[in-house]
Backbone as CSV, one residue per row, in Angstrom:
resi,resn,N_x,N_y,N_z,CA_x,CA_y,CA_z,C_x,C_y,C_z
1,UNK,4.189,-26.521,-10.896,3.071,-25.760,-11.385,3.262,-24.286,-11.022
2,UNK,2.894,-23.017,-11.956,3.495,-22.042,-11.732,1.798,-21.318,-10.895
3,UNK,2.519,-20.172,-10.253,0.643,-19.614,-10.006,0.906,-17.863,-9.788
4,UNK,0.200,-17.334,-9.888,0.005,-16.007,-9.118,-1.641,-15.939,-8.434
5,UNK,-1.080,-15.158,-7.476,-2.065,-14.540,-6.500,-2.410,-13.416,-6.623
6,UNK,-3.549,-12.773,-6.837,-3.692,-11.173,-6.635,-4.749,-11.343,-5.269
7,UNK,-4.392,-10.131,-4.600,-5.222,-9.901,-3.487,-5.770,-8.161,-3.455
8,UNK,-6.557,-7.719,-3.339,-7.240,-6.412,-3.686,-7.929,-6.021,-1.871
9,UNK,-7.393,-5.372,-1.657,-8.096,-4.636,0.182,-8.361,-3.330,-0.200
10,UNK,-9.955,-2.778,0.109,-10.224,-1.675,0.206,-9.649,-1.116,1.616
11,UNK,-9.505,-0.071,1.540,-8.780,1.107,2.841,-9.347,2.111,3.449
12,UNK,-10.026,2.637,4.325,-10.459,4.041,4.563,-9.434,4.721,4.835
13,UNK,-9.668,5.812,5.837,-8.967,6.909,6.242,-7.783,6.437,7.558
14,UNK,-9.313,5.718,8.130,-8.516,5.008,9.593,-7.728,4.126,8.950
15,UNK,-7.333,3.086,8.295,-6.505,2.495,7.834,-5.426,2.824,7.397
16,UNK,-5.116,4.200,7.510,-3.845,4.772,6.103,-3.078,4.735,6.734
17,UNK,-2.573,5.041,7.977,-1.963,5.308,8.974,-1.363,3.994,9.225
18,UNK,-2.068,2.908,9.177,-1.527,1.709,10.329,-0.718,1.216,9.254
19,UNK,-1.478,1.061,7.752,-0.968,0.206,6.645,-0.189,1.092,5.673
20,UNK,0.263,2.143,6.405,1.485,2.887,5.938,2.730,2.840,6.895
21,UNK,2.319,2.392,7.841,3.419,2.007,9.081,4.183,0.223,8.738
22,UNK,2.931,-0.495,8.287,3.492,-1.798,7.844,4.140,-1.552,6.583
23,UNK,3.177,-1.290,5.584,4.445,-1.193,4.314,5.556,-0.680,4.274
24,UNK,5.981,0.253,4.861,7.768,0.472,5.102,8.340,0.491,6.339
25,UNK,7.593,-0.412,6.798,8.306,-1.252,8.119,9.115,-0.837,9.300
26,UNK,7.973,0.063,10.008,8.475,1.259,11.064,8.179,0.389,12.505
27,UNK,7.845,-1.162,12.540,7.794,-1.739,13.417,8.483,-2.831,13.703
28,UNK,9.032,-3.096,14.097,9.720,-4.236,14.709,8.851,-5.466,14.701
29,UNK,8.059,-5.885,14.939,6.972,-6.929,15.385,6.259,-7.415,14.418
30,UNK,6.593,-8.032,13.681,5.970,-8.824,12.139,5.369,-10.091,12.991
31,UNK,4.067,-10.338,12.115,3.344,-11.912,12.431,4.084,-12.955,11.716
32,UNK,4.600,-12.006,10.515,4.882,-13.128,9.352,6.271,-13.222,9.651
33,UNK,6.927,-14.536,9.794,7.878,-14.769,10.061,9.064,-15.117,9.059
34,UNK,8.772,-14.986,7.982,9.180,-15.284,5.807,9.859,-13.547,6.125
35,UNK,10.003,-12.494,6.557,10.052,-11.130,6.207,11.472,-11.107,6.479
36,UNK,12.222,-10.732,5.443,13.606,-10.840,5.821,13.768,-8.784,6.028
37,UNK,13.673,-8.018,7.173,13.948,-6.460,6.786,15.509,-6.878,6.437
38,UNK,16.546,-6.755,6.314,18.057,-6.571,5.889,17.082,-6.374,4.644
39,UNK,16.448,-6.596,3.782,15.833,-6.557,2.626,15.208,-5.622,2.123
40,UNK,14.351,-4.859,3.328,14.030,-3.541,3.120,14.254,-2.746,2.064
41,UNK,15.642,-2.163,2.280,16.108,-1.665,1.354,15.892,-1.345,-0.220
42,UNK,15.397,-2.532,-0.528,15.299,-2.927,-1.940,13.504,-2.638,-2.543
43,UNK,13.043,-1.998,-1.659,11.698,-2.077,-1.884,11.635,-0.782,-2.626
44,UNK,10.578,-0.323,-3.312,10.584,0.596,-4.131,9.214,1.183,-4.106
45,UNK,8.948,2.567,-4.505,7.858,3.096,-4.497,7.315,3.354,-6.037
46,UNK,6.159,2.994,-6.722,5.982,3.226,-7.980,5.196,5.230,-7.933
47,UNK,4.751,5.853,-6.875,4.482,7.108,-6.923,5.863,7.828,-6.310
48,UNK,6.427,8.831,-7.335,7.091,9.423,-7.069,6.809,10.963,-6.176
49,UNK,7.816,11.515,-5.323,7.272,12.990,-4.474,6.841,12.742,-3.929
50,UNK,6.437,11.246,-2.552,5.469,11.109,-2.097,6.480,11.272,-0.272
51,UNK,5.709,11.426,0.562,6.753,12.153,2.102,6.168,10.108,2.477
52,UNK,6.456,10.520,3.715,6.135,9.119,4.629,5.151,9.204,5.543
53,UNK,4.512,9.800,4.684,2.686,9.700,5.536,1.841,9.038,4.514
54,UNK,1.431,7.827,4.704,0.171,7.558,3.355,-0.752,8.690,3.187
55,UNK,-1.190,8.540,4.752,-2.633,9.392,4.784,-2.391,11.168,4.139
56,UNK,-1.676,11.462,4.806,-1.621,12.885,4.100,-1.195,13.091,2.932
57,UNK,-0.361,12.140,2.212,-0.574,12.214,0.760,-1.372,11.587,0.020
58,UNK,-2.362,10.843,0.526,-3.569,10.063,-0.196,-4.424,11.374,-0.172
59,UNK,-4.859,12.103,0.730,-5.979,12.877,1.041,-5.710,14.305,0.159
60,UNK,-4.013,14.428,-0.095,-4.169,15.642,-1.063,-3.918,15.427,-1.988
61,UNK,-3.779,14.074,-2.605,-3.738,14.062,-3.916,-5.315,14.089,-4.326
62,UNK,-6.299,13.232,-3.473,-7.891,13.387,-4.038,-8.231,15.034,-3.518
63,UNK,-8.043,15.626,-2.744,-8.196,16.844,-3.258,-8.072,17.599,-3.959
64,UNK,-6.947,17.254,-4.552,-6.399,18.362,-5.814,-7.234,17.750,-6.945
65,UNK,-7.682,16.625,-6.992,-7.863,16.275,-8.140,-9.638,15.781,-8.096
66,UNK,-9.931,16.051,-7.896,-11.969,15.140,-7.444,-12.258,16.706,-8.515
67,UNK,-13.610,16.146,-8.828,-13.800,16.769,-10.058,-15.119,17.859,-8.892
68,UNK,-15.458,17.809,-7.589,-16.382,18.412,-7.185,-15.750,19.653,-5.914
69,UNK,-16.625,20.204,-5.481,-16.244,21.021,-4.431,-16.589,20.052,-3.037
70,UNK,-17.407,18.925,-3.111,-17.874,18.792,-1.909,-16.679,17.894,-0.848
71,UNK,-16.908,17.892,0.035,-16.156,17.130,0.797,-16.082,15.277,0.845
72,UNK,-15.168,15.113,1.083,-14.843,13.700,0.950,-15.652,13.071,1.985
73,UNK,-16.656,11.864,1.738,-16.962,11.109,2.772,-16.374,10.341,3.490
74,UNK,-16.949,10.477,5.340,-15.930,10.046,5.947,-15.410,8.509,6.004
75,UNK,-16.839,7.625,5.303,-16.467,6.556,5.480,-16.269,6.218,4.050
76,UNK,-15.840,6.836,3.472,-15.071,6.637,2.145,-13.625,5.414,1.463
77,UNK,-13.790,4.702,0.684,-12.893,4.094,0.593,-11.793,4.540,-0.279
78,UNK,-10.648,5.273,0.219,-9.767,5.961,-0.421,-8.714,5.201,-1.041
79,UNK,-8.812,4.013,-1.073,-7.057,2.989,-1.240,-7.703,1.647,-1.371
80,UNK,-7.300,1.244,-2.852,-7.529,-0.247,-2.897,-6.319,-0.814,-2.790
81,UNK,-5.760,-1.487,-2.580,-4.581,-1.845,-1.772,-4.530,-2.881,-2.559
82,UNK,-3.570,-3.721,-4.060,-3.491,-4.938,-4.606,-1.865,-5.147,-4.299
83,UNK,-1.771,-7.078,-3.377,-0.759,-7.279,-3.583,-0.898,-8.624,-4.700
84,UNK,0.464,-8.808,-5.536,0.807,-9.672,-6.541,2.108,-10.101,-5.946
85,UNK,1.596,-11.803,-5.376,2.448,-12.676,-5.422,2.536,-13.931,-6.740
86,UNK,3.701,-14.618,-6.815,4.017,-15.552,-8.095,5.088,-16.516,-7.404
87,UNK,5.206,-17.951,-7.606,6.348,-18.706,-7.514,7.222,-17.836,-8.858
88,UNK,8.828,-18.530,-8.129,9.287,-18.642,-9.260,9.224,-19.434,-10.856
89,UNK,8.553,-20.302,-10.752,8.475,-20.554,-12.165,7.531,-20.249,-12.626
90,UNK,6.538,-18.930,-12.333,5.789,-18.253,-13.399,6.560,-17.195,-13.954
91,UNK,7.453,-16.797,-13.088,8.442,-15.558,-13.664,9.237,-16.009,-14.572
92,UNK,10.106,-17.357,-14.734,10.937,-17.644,-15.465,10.161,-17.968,-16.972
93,UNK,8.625,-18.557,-16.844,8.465,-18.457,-18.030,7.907,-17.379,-19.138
């Protein structure tokens, strides 16, 4: 039976930092024990120009671009975060 998963996490500010440290894997110490890093490598970014800070490039891209002058709220949710998992036999078909 084939399946996909979507999973959707909202993010604040305090979050950008930690879950920019896990996604390109600046720690040694995984829970999940499936994580092959030799693999690393192969991972890819779909925003191009972006440095290796989430947070400071999340925060100036909504600056440059928010349609107001006012300031960003602090408990603001800046990052919906979707991962998409699939067995292989939803891909093959």
């Amino acid at each position: 039976m084939s399946f996909v998963v979507a999973r959707m996490t909202k993010l604040k500010a305090d979050n950008l930092v930690g879950i920019g440290n896990h996604d390109q894997r600046r720690t040694t110490n995984h829970s999940n024990e499936d994580i092959d890093v030799s693999r690393s490598h192969l991972n890819y970014d779909l925003v191009a120009g972006r440095t290796d800070n989430f947070k400071t490039d999340i925060e100036a891209y909504i600056n440059e671009n928010k349609a107001s002058k006012r300031a960003v709220r602090k408990d603001a949710v800046l990052v919906n975060e979707w991962i998409l998992t699939s067995n292989k036999d939803f891909l093959s078909n």
